[in-house]
C-alpha positions as CSV (number, residue, x, y, z in Angstrom):
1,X,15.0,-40.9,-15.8
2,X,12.5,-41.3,-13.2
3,X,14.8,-40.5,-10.4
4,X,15.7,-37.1,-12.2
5,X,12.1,-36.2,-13.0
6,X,11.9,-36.4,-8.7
7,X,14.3,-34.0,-8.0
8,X,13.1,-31.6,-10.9
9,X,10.0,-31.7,-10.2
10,X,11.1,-31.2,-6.0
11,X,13.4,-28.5,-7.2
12,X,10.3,-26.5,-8.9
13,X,7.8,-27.2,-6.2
14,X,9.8,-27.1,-3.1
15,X,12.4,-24.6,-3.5
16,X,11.0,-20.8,-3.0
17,X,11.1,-18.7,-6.1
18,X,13.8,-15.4,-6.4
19,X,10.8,-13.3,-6.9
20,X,9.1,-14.2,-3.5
21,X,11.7,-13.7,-1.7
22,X,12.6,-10.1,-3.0
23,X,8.8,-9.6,-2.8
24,X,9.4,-10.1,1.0
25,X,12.6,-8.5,2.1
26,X,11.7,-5.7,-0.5
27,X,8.9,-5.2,2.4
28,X,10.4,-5.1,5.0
29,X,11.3,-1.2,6.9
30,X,7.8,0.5,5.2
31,X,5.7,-0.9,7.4
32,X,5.3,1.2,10.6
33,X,3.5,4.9,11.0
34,X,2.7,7.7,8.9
35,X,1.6,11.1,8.5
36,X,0.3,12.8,5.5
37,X,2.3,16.1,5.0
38,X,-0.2,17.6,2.5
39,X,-2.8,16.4,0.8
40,X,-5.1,18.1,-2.7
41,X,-8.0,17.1,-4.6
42,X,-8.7,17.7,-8.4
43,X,-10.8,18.8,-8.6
44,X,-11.0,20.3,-4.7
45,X,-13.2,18.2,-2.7
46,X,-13.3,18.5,1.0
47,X,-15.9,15.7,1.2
48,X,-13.3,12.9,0.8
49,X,-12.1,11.0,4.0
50,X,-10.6,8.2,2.9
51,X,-7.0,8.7,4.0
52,X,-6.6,9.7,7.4
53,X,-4.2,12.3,8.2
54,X,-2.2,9.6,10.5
55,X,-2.2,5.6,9.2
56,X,-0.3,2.8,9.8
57,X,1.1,0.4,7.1
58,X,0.6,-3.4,8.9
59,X,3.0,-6.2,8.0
60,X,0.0,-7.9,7.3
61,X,-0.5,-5.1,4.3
62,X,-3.4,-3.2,5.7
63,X,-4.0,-0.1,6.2
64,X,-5.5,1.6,9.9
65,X,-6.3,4.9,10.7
66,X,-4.7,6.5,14.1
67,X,-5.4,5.8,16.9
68,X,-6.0,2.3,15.8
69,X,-8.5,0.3,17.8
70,X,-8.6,-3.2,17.4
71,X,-12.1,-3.7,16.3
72,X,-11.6,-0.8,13.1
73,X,-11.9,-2.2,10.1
74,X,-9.2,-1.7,7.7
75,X,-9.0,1.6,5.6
76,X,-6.9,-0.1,2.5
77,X,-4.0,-2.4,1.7
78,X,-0.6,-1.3,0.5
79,X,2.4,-3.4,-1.0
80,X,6.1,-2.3,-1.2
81,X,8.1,-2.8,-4.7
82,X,11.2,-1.1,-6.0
83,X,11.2,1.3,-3.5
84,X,7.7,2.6,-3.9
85,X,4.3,2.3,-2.1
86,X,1.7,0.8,-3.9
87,X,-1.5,2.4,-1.9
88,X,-5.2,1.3,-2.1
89,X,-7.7,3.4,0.3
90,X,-11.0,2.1,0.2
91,X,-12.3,-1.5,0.0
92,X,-15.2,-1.8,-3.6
93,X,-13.7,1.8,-4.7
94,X,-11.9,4.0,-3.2
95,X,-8.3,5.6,-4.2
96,X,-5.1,3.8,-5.1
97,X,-1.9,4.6,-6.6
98,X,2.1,4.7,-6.5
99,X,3.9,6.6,-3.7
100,X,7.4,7.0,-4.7
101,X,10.6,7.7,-1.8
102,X,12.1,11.4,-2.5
103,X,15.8,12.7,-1.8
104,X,14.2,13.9,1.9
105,X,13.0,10.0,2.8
106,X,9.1,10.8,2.3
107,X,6.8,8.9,-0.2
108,X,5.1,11.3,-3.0
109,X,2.6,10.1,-5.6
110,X,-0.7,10.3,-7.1
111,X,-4.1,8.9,-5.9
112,X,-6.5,8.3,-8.5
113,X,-9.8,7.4,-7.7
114,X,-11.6,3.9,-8.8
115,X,-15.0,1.7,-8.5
116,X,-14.9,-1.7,-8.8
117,X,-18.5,-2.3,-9.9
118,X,-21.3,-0.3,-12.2
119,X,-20.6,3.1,-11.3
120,X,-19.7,6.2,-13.5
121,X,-16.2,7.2,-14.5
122,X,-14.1,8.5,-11.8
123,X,-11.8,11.8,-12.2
124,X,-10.9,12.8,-8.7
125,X,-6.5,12.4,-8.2
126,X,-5.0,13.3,-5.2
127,X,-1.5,14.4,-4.8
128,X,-0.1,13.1,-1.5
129,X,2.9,13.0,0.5
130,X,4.1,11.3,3.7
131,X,6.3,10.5,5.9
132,X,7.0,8.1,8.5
133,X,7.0,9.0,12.2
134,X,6.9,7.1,15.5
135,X,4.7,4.8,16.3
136,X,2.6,6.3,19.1
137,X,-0.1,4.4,20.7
């Protein structure tokens, strides 16, 4: 009995889970360089700088503005699933939401604006869409 309860409990600890390895290879080709193709507020708001209108998705899961220097800090994080972009620009508040892949290859999706501590509601969405391009540097 003891001998089983080893290998079980090596099986459980040991052995990497289904789910973290889809999490992984599901990854893997959206990292790289964007543009946004168009960008709205609602309501309008040409204050808002948050996403630039070039970025690069790291493998690390941040997000840079371009042209990226190495001391920037990092705009957002993003995370691939099910062929979608889950996008967060900002760091205590910010935007975030779920870019999904159209028919032409770019990502389209809705940005809703957030606050992570004591502030008033938020309303501001943005509708975005990008696609990826070359990585220039």
């Amino acid at each position: 009995m003891k001998l089983f309860l080893g290998f079980f409990f090596v099986a459980l600890c040991c052995v990497p889970s289904v789910e973290g390895q889809r999490t992984r290879s599901s990854s893997l080709g959206f990292d790289g360089c964007y543009e946004v193709t168009s960008l709205s507020w609602s309501p309008p708001d040409d204050r808002i700088k948050l996403v630039p209108p070039r970025l690069e998705l790291t493998s690390n899961n941040d997000i840079h503005p371009l042209p990226y220097n190495p001391g920037d800090v990092r705009w957002g994080s993003w995370k691939a699933k099910d062929n979608k972009l889950k996008m967060n620009f900002g760091l205590l508040g910010g935007f975030r939401g779920t870019l999904k892949r159209s028919a032409s290859g770019e990502f389209a999706g809705k940005l809703k604006e957030y606050c992570d501590y004591r502030c008033e509601w938020k309303t501001r969405v943005g509708s975005i869409r990008i696609r990826k391009v070359a990585c220039v540097r």
